[in-house]
SERO-4910 file (N, C-alpha, C, O; in steps of 0.05 Angstrom, whole numbers):
BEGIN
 pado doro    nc1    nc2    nc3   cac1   cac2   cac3    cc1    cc2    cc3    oc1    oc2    oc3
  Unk    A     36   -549     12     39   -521      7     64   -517    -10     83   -533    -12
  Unk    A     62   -490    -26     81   -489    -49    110   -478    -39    103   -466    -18
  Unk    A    132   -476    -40    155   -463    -35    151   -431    -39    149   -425    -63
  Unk    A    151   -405    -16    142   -391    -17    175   -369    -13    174   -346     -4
  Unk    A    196   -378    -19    216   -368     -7    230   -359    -34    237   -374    -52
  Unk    A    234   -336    -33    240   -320    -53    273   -326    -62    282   -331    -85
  Unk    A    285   -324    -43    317   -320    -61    331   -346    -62    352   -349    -75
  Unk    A    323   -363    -49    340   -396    -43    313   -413    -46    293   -407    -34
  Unk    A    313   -437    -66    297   -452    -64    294   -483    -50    316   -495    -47
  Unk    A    274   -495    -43    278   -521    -24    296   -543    -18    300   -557      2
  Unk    A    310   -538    -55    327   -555    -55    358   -549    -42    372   -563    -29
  Unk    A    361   -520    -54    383   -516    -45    381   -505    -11    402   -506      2
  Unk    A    362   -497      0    357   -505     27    365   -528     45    377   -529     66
  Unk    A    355   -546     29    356   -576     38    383   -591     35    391   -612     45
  Unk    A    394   -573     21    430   -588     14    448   -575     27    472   -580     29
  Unk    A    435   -557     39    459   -531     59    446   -552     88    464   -559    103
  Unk    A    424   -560     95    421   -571    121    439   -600    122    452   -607    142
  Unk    A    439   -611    102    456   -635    100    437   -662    102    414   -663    112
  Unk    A    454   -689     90    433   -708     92    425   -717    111    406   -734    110
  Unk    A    440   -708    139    429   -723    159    405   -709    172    394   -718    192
  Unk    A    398   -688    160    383   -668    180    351   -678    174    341   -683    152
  Unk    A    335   -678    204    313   -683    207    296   -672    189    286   -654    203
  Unk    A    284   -669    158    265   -656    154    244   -667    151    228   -657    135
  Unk    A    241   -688    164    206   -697    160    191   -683    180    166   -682    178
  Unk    A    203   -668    204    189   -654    220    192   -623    218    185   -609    237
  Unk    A    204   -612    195    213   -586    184    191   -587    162    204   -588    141
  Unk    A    170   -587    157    157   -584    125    154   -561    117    161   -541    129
  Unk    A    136   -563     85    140   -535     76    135   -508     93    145   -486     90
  Unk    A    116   -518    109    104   -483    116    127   -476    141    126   -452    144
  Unk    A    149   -488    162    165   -490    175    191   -464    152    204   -443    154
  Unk    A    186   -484    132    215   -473    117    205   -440    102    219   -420     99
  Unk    A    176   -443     96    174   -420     86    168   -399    105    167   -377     95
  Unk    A    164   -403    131    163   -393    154    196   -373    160    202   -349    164
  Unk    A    211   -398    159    247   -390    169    250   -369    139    257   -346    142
  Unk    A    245   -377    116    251   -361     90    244   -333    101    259   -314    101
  Unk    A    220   -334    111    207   -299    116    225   -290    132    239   -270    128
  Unk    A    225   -303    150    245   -292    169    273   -291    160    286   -274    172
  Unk    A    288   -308    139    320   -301    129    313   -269    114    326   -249    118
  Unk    A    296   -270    101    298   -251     81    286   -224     96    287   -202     85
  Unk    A    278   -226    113    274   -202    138    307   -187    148    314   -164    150
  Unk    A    318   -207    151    344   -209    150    361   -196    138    380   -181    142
  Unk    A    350   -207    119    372   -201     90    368   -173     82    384   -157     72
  Unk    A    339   -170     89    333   -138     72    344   -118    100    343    -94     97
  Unk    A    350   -124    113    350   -111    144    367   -101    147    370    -78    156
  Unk    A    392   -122    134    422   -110    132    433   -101    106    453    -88    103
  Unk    A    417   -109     86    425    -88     62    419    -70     65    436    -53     61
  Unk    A    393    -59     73    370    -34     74    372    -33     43    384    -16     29
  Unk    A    353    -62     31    348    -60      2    332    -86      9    337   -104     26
  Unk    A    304    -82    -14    282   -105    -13    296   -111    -46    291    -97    -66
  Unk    A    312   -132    -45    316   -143    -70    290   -150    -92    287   -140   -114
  Unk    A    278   -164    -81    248   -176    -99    227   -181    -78    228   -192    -56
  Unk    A    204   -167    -92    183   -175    -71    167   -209    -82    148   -219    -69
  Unk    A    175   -220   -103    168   -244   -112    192   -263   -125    216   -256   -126
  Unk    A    181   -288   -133    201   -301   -146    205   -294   -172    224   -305   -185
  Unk    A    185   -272   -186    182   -262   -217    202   -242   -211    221   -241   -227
  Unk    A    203   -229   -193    222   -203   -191    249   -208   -183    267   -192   -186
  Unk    A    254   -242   -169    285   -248   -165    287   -261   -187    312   -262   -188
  Unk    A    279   -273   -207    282   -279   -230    298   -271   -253    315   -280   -267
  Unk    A    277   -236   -249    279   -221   -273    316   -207   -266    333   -204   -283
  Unk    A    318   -203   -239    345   -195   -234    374   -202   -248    377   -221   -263
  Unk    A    387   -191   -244    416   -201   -261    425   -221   -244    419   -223   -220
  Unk    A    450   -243   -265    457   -263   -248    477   -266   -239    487   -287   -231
  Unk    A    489   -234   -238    520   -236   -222    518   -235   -191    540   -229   -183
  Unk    A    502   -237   -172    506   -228   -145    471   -244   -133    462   -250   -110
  Unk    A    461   -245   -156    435   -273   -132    448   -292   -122    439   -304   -103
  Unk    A    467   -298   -132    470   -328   -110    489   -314    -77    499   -331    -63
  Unk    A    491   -295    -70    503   -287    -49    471   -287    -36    466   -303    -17
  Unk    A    455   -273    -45    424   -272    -34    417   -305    -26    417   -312     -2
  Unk    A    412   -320    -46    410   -348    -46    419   -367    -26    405   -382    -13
  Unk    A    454   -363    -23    467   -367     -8    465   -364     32    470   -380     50
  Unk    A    453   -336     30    458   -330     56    426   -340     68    425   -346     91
  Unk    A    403   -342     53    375   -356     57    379   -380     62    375   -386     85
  Unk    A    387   -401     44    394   -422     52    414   -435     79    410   -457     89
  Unk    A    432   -417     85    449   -416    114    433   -422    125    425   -444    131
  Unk    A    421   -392    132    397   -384    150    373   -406    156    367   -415    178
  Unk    A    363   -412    136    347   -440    144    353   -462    143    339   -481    147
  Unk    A    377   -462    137    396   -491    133    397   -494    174    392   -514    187
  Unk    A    402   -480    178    407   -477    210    391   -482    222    393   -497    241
  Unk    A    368   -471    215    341   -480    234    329   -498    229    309   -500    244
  Unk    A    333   -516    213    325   -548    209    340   -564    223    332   -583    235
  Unk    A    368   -553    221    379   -570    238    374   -566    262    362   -582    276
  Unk    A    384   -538    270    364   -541    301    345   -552    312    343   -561    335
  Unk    A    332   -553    293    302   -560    300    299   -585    315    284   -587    334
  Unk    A    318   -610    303    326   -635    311    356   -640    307    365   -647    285
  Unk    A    377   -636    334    405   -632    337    415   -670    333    438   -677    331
  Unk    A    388   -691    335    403   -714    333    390   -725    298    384   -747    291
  Unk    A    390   -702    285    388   -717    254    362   -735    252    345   -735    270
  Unk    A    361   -749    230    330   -768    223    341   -788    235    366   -790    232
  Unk    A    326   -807    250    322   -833    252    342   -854    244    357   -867    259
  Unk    A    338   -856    214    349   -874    199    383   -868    198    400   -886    203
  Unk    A    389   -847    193    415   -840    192    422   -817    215    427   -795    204
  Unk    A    424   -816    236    432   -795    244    457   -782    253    477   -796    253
  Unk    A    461   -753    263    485   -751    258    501   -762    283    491   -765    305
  Unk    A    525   -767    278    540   -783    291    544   -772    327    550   -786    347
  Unk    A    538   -750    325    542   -743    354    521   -707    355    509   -696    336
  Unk    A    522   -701    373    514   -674    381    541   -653    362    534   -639    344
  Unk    A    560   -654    367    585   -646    358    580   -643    326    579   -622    313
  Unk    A    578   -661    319    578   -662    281    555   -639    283    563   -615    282
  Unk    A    525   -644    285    502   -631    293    511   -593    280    504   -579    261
  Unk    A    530   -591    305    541   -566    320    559   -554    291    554   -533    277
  Unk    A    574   -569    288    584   -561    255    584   -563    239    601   -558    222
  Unk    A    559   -572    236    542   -562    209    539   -536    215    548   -518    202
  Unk    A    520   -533    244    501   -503    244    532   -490    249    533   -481    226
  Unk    A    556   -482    260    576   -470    249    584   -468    223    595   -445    221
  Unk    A    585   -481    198    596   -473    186    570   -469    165    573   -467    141
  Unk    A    546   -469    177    529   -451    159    529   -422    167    524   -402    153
  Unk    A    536   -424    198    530   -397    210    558   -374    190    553   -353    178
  Unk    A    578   -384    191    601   -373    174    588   -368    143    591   -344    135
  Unk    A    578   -382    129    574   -377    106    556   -349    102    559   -331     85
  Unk    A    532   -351    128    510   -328    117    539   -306    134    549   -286    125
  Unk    A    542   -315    150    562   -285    155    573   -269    140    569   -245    143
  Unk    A    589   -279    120    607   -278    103    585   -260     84    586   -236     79
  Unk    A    568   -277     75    542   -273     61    540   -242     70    551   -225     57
  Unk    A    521   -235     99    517   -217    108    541   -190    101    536   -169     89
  Unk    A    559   -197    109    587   -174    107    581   -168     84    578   -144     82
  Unk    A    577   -178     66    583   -170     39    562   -147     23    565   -131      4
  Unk    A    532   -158     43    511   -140     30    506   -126     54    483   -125     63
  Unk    A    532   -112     69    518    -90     86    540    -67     68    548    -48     81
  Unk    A    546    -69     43    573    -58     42    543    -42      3    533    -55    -16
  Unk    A    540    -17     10    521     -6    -10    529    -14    -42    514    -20    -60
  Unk    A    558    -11    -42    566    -19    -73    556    -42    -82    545    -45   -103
  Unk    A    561    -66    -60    556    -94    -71    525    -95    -72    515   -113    -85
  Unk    A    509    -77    -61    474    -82    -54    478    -64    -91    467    -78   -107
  Unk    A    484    -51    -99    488    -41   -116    487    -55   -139    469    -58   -156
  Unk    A    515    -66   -138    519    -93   -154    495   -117   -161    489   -126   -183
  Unk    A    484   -122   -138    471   -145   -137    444   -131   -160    433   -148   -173
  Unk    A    435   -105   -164    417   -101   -163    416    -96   -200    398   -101   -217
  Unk    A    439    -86   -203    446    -63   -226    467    -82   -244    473    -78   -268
  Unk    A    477   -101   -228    494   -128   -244    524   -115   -249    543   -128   -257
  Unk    A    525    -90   -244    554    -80   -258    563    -62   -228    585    -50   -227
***
């Protein structure tokens, strides 16, 4: 199945969960699953539907998508890891602890993320570029 997640794409999904994180049991329809749900999110606390496609986050200006980008990828960066707290197999993460701060210091990033687009000027910004 194709990558169905509008504002953060697989890759940069996949680099916010980190290399140790289990995703052979996270596949696409998992991640495009968590995407619906980040961007449920996302629109929830702006009270703004940025793009209803990837043509319409596209066409947007490029001063303020990557805060959008940003806080999707957290968001499912987290739930991959969750998903499996002892990492893949081959490499995993060194303890429950490491695990734990990753999903902390993703949880900080969409926060930060979040604060920023509950604030109308910046939903503004993001939309209008100025």
């Amino acid at each position: 199945m194709a990558h169905a997640g509008i504002y953060a794409t697989s890759t940069q999904i996949l680099a916010k969960a980190g290399k140790n994180a289990d995703i052979t049991a996270f596949d696409e329809d998992k991640i495009n699953a968590a995407c619906l749900e980040a961007e449920g999110t996302i629109h929830c606390i702006s009270r703004k539907v940025f793009a209803v496609d990837i043509t319409a986050y596209t066409a947007m200006p490029a001063g303020g998508k990557g805060i959008l980008a940003d806080i999707e990828a957290c968001l499912v960066g987290i739930d991959i890891i969750e998903h499996n707290m002892q990492g893949i197999p081959a490499t995993p993460f060194n303890s429950r602890i490491e695990a734990e701060d990753m999903v902390n210091i993703l949880r900080d990033g969409a926060l930060r993320g979040m604060s920023l687009i509950r604030d109308q000027k910046v939903v503004k910004f993001i939309t209008d570029g100025a």
